[in-house]
C-alpha atoms as an extended CHARMM CRD file, in Angstrom:
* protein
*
       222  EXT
         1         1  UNK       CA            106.7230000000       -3.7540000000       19.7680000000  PROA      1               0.0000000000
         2         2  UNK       CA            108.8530000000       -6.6550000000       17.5100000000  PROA      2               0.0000000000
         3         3  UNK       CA            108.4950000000       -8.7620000000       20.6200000000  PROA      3               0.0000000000
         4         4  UNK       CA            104.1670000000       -8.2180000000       20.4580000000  PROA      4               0.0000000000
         5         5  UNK       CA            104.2560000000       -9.0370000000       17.0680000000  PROA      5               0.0000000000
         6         6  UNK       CA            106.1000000000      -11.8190000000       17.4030000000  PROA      6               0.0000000000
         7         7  UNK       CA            104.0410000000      -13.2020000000       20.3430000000  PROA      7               0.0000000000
         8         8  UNK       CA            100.5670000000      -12.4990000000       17.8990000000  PROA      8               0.0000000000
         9         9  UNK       CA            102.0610000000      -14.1910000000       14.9320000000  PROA      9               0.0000000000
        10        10  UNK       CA            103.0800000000      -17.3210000000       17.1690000000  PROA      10              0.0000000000
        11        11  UNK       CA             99.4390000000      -17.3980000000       18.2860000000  PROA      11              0.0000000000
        12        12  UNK       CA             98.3620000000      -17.3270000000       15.1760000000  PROA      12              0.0000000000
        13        13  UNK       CA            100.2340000000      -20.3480000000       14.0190000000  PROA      13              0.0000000000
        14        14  UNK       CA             99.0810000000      -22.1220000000       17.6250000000  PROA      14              0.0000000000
        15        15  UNK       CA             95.2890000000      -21.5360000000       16.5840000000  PROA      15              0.0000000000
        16        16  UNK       CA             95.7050000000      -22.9050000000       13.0550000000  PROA      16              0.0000000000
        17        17  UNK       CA             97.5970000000      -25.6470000000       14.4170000000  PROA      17              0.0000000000
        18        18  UNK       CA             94.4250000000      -26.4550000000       17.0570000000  PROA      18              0.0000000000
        19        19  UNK       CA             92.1050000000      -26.6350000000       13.9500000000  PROA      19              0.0000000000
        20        20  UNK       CA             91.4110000000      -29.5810000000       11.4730000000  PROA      20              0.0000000000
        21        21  UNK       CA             92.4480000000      -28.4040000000        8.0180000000  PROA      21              0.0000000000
        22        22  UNK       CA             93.4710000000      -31.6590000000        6.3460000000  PROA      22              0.0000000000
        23        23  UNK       CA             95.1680000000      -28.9090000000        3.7850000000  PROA      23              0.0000000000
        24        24  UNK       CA             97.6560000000      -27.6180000000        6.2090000000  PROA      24              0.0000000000
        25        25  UNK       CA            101.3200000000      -29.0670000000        6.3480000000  PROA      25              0.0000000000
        26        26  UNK       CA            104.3320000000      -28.1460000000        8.1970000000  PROA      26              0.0000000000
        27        27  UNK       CA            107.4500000000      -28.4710000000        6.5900000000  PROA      27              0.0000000000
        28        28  UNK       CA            110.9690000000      -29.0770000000        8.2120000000  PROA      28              0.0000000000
        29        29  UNK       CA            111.4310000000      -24.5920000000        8.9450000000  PROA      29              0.0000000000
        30        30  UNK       CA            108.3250000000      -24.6100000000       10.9230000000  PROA      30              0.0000000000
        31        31  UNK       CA            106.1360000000      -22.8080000000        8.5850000000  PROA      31              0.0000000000
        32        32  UNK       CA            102.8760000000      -24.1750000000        7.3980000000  PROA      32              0.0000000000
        33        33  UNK       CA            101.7500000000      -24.1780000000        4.1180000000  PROA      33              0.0000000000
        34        34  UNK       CA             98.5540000000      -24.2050000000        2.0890000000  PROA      34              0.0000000000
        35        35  UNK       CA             98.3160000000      -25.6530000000       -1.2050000000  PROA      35              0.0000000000
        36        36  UNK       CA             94.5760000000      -23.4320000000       -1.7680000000  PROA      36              0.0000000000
        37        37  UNK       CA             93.2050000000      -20.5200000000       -0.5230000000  PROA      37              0.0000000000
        38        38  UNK       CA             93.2820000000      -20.2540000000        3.4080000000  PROA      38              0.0000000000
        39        39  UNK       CA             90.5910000000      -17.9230000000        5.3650000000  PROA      39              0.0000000000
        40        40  UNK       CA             92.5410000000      -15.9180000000        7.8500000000  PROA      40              0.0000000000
        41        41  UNK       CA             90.9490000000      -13.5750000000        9.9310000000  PROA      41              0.0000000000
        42        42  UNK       CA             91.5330000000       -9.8840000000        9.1290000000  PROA      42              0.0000000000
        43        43  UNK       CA             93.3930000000      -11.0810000000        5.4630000000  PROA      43              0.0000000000
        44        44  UNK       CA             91.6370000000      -10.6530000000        1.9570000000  PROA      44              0.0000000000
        45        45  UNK       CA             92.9490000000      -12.8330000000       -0.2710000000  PROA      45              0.0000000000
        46        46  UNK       CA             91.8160000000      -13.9560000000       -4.4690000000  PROA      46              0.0000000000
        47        47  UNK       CA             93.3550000000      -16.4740000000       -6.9220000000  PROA      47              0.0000000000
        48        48  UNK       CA             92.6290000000      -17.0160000000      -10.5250000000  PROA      48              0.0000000000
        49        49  UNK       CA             90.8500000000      -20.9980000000      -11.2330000000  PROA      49              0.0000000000
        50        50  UNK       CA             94.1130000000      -21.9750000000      -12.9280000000  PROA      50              0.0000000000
        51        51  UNK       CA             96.6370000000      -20.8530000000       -9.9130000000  PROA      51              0.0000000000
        52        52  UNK       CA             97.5090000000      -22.7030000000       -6.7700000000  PROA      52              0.0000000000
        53        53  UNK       CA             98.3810000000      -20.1320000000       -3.9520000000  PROA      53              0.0000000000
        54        54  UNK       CA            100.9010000000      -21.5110000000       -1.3670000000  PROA      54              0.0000000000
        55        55  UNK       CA            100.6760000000      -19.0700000000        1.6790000000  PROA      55              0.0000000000
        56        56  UNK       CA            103.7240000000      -19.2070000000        4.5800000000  PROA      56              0.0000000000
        57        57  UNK       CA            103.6630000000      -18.2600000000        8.1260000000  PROA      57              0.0000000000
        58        58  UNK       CA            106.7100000000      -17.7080000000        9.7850000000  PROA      58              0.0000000000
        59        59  UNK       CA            107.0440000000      -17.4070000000       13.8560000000  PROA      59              0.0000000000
        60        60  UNK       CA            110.1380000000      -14.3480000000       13.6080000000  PROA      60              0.0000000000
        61        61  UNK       CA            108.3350000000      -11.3340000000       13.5990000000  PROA      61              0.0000000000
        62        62  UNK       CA            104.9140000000      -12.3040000000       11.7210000000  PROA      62              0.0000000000
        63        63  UNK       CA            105.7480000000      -12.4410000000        8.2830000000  PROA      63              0.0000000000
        64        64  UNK       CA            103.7380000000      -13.2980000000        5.2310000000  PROA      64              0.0000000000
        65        65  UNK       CA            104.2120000000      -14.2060000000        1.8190000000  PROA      65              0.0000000000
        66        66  UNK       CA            101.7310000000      -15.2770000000       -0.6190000000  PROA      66              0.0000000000
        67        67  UNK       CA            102.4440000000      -16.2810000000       -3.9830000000  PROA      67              0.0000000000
        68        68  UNK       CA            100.9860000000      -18.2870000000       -7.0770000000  PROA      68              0.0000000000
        69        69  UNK       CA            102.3430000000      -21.4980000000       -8.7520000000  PROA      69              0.0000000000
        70        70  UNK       CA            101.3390000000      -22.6960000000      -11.9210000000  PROA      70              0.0000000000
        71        71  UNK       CA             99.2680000000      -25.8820000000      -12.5940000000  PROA      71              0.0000000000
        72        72  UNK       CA            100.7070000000      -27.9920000000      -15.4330000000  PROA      72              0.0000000000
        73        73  UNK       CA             97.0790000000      -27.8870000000      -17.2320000000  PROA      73              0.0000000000
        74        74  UNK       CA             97.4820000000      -24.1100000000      -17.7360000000  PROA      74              0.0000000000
        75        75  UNK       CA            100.8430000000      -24.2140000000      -18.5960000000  PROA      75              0.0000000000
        76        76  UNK       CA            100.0760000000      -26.9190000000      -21.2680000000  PROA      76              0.0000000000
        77        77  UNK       CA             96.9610000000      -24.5220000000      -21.7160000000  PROA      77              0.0000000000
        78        78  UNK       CA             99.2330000000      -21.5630000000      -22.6820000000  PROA      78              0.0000000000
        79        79  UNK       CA            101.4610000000      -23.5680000000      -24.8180000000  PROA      79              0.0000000000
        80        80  UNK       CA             98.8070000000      -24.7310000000      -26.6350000000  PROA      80              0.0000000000
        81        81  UNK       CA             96.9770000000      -21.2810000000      -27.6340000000  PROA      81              0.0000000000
        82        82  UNK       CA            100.9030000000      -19.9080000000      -28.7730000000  PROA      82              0.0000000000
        83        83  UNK       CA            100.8960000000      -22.7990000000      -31.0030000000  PROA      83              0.0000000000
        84        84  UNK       CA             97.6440000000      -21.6090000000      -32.4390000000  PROA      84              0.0000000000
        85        85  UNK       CA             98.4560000000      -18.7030000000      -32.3430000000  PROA      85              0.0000000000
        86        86  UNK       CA            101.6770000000      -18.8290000000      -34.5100000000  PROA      86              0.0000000000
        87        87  UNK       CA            100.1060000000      -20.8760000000      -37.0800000000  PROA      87              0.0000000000
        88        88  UNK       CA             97.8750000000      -18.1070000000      -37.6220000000  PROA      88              0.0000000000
        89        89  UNK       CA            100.0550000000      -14.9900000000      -38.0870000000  PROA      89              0.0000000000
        90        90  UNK       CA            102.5660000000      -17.6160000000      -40.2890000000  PROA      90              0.0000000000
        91        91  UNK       CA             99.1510000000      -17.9190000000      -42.6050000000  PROA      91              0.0000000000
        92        92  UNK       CA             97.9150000000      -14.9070000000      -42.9290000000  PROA      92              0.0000000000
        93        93  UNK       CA            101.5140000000      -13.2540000000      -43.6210000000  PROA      93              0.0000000000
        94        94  UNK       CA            102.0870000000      -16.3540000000      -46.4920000000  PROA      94              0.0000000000
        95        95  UNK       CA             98.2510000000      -15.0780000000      -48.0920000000  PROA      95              0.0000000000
        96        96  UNK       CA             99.4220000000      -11.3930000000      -48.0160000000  PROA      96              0.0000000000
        97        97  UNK       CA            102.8540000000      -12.5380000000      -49.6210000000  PROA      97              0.0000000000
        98        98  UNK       CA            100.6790000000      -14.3790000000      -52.6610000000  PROA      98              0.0000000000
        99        99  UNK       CA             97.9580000000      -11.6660000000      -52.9850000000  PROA      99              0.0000000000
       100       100  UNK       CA            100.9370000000       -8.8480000000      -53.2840000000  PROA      100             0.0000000000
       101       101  UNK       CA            102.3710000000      -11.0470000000      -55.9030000000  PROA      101             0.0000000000
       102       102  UNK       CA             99.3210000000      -10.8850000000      -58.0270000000  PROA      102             0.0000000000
       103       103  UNK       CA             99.0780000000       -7.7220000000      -57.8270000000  PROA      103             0.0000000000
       104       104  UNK       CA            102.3180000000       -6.8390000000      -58.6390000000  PROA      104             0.0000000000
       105       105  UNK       CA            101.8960000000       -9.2250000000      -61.5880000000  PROA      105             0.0000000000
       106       106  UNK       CA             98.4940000000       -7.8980000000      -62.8380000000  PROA      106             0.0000000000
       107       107  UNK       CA            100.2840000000       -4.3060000000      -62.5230000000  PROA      107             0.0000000000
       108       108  UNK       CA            103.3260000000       -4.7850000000      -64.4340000000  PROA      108             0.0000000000
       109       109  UNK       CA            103.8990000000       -2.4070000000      -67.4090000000  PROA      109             0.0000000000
       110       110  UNK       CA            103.3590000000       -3.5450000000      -71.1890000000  PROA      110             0.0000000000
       111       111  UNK       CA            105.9680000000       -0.9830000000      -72.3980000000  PROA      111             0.0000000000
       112       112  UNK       CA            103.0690000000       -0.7640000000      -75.0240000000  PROA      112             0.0000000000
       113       113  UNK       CA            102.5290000000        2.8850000000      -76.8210000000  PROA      113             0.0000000000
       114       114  UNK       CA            100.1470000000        2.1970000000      -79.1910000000  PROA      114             0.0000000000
       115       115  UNK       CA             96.2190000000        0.7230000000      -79.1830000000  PROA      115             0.0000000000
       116       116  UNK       CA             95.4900000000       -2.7600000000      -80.2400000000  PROA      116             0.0000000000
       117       117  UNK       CA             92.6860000000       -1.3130000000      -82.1980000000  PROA      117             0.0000000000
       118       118  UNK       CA             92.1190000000        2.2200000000      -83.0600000000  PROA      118             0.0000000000
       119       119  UNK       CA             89.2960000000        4.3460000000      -82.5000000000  PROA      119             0.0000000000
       120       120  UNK       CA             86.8390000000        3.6610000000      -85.0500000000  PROA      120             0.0000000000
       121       121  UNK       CA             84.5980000000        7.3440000000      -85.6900000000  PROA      121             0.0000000000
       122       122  UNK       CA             82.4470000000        5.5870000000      -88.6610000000  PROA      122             0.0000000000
       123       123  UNK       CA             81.5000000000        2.8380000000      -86.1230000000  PROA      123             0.0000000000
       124       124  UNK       CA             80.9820000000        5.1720000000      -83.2030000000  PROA      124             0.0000000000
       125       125  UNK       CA             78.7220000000        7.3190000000      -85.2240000000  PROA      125             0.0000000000
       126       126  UNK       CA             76.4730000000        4.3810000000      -86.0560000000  PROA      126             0.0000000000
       127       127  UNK       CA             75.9360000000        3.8250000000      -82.5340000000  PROA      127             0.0000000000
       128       128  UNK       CA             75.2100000000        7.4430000000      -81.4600000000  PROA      128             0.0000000000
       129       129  UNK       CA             73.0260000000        8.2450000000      -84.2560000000  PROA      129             0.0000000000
       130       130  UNK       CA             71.2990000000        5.0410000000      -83.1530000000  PROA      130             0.0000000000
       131       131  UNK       CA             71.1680000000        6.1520000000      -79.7420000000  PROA      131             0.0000000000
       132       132  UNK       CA             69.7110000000        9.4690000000      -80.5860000000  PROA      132             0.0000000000
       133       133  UNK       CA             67.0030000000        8.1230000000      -82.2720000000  PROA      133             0.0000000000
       134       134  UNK       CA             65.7520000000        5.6820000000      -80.5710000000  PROA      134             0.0000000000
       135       135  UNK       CA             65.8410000000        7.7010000000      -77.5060000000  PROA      135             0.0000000000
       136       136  UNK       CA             64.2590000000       11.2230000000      -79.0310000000  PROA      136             0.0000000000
       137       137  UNK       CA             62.4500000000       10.4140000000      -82.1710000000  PROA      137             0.0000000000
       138       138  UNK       CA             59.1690000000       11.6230000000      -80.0140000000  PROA      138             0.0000000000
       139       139  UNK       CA             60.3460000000       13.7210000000      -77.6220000000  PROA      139             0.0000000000
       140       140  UNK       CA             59.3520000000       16.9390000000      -77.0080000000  PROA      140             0.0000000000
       141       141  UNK       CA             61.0760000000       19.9710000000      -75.3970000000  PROA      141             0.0000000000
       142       142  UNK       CA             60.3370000000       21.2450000000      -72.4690000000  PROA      142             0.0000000000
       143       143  UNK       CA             62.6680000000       22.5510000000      -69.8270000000  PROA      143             0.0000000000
       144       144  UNK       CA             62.5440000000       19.1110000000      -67.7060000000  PROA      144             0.0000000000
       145       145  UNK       CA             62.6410000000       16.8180000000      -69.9870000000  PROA      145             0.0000000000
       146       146  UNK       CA             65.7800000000       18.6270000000      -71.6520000000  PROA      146             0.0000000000
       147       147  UNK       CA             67.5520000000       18.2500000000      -67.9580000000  PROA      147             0.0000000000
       148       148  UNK       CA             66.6830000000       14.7880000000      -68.0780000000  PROA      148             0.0000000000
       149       149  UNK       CA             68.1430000000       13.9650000000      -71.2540000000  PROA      149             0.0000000000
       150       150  UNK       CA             71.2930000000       15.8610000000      -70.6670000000  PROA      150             0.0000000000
       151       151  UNK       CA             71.8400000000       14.0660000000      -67.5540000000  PROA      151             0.0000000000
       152       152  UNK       CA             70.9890000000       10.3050000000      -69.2680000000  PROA      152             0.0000000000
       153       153  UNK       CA             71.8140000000       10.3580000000      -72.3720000000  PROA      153             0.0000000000
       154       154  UNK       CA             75.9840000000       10.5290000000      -72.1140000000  PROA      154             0.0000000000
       155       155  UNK       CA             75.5590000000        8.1270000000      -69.3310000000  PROA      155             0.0000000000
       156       156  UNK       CA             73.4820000000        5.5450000000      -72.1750000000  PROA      156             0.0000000000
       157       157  UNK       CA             76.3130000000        6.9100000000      -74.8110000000  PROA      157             0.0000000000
       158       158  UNK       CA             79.1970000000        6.1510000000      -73.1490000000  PROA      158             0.0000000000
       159       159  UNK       CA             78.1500000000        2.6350000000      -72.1860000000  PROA      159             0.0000000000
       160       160  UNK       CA             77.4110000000        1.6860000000      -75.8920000000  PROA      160             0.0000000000
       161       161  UNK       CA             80.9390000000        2.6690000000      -76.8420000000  PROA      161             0.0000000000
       162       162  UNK       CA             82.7020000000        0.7130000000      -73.7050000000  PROA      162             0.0000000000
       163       163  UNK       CA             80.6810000000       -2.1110000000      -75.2750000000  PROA      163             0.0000000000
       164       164  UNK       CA             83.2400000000       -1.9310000000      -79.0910000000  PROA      164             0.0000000000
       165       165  UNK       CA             86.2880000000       -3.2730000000      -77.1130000000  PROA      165             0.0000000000
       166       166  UNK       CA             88.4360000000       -0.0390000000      -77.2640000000  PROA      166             0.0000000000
       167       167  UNK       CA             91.3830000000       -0.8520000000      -74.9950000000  PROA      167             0.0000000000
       168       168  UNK       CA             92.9700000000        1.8560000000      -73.0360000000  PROA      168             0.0000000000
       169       169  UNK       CA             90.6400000000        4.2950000000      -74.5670000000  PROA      169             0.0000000000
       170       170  UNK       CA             89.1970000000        6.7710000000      -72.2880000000  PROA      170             0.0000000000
       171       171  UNK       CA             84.9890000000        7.6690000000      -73.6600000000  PROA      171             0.0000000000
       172       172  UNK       CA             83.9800000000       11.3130000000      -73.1470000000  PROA      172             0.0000000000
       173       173  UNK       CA             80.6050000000       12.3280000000      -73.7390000000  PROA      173             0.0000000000
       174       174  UNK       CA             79.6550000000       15.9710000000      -75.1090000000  PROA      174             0.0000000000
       175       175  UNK       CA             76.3420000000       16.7730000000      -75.5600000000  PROA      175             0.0000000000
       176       176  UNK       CA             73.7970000000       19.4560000000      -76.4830000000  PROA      176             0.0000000000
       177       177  UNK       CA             69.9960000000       19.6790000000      -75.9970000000  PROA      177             0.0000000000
       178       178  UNK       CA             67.3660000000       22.4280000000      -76.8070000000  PROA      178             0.0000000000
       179       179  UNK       CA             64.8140000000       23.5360000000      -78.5630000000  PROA      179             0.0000000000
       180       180  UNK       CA             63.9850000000       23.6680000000      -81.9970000000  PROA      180             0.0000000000
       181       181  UNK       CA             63.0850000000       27.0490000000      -83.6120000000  PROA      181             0.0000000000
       182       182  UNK       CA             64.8490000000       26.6280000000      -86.7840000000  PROA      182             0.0000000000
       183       183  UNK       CA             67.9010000000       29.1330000000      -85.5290000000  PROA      183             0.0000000000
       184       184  UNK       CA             71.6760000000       28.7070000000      -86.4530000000  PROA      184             0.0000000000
       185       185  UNK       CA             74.3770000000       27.1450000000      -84.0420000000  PROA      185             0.0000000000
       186       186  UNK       CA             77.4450000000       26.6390000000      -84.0590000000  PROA      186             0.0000000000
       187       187  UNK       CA             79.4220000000       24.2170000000      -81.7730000000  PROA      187             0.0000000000
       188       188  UNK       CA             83.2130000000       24.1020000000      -81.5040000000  PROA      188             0.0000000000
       189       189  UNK       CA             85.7080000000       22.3240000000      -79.0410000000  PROA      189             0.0000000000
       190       190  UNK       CA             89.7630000000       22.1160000000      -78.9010000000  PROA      190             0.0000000000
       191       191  UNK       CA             92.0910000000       19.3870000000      -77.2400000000  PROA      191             0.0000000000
       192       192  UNK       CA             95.5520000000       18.7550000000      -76.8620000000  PROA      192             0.0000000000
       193       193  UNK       CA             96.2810000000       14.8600000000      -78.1100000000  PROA      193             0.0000000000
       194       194  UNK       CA             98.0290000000       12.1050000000      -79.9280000000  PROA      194             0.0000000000
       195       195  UNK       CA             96.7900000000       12.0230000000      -83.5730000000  PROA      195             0.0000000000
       196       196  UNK       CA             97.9680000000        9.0110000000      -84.1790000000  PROA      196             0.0000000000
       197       197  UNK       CA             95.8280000000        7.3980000000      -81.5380000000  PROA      197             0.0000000000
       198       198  UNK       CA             93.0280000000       10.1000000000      -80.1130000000  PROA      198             0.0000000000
       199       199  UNK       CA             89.7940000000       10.8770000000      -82.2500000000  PROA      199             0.0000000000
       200       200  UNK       CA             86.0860000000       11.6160000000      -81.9080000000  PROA      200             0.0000000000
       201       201  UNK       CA             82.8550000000       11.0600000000      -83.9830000000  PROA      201             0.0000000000
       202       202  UNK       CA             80.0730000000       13.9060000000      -83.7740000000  PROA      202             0.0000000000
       203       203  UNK       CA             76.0800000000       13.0050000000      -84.4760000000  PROA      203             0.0000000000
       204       204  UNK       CA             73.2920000000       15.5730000000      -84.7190000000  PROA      204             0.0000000000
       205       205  UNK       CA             69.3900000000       14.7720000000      -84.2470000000  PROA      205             0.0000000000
       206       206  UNK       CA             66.6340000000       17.1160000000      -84.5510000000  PROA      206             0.0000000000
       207       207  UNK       CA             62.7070000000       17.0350000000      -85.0480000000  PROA      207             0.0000000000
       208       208  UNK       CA             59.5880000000       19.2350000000      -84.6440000000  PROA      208             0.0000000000
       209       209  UNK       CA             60.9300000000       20.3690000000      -81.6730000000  PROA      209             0.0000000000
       210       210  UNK       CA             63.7360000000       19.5440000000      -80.3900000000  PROA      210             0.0000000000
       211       211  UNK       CA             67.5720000000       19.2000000000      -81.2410000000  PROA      211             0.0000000000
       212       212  UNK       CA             70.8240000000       17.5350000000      -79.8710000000  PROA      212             0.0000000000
       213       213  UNK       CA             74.5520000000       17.3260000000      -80.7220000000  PROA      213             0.0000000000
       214       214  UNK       CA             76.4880000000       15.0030000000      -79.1660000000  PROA      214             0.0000000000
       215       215  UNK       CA             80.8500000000       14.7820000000      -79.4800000000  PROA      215             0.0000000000
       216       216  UNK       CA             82.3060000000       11.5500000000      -78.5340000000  PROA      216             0.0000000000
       217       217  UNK       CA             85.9760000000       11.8170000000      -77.3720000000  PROA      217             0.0000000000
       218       218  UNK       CA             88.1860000000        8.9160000000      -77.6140000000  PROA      218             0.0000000000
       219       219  UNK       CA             91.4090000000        9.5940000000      -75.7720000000  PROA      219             0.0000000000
       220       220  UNK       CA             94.1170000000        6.5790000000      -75.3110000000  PROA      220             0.0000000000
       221       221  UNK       CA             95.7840000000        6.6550000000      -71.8560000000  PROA      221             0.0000000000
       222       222  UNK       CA             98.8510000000        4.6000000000      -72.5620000000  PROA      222             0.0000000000
């Protein structure tokens, strides 16, 4: 069976010998070699554009081997894209290293306890009376238009206040809508806060028919 083989592989090498295939060289072991791709009968063979395949054929039992070799253009190729691609990753990591030290700078504590300036309720009153009647001097109540001033009116509120410059100070908005019928009510709220710092301002509209209490919070979040 070795000695078949043997005899097939040698006429293998006889036939490729017979044809002209300026491509084919023999070196000094007797085994020719193809700098591209060589069409063999019975053999399926692929290569990538920037490979060279050398292919051997040996007369001792019908041997093959097959294997690539690098062009210097895609070896120059690949250095040139690692270059690249280092430059890259070295700039991106030195712009993460400067935007984490702003934000560790913009984030660093003040140690400070109390407000730069207070909560003023006589100013904050102005404002929200303002507010309240500008906004409802001619309303009138009806179920929907109650729901809609409930649900604008802190919004508008809160803004205004923001607007005074009250650092640290966190604005809540409490507020009250109905209807006029000339009945008592009473409206009463507790916290737990700083005196020295926390405070609110209260306002109270009314016409004809309709009425509104709002309670501004100002709480300091040191």
């Amino acid at each position: 069976m070795a000695e078949t083989t043997g005899r097939r592989a040698s006429r293998t090498v006889q036939s490729l010998k017979a044809e002209k295939l300026p491509n084919i060289q023999q070196n000094n072991s007797g085994h020719l070699r193809k700098s591209s791709l060589l069409a063999v009968p019975g053999r399926r063979m692929s290569h990538a554009p920037a490979n060279r395949w050398s292919v051997s054929y040996s007369n001792d039992g019908g041997s093959e081997t097959s294997h690539p070799s690098t062009s210097i253009a895609g070896l120059l190729a690949s250095k040139k894209f690692a270059n690249h691609l280092k430059r890259r990753v070295s700039h991106r990591r030195a712009s993460n290293k400067s935007h984490s030290a702003d934000q560790i700078v913009s984030l660093e504590p003040s140690y400070r306890m109390e407000p730069k300036t207070a909560f003023n309720t006589a100013e904050v009153k102005l404002r929200v009376d303002a507010i309240l009647s500008e906004k409802l001097h001619s309303a009138t109540y009806t179920p929907a238009s109650a729901s809609a001033f409930a649900r604008m009116l802190p919004d508008v509120i809160k803004a205004e206040i923001k607007l005074l410059g009250y650092e640290r100070y966190k604005i809540i908005c409490h507020l009250t809508i109905g209807e006029n019928q000339s009945q008592g009510l009473g409206i009463t709220s507790r916290c737990v806060w700083n005196e020295k710092a926390d405070s609110f301002s209260s306002s109270v509209f009314k016409n004809g028919s309709i009425f509104c209490s709002a309670i501004v919070f100002g709480v300091y979040v040191d």
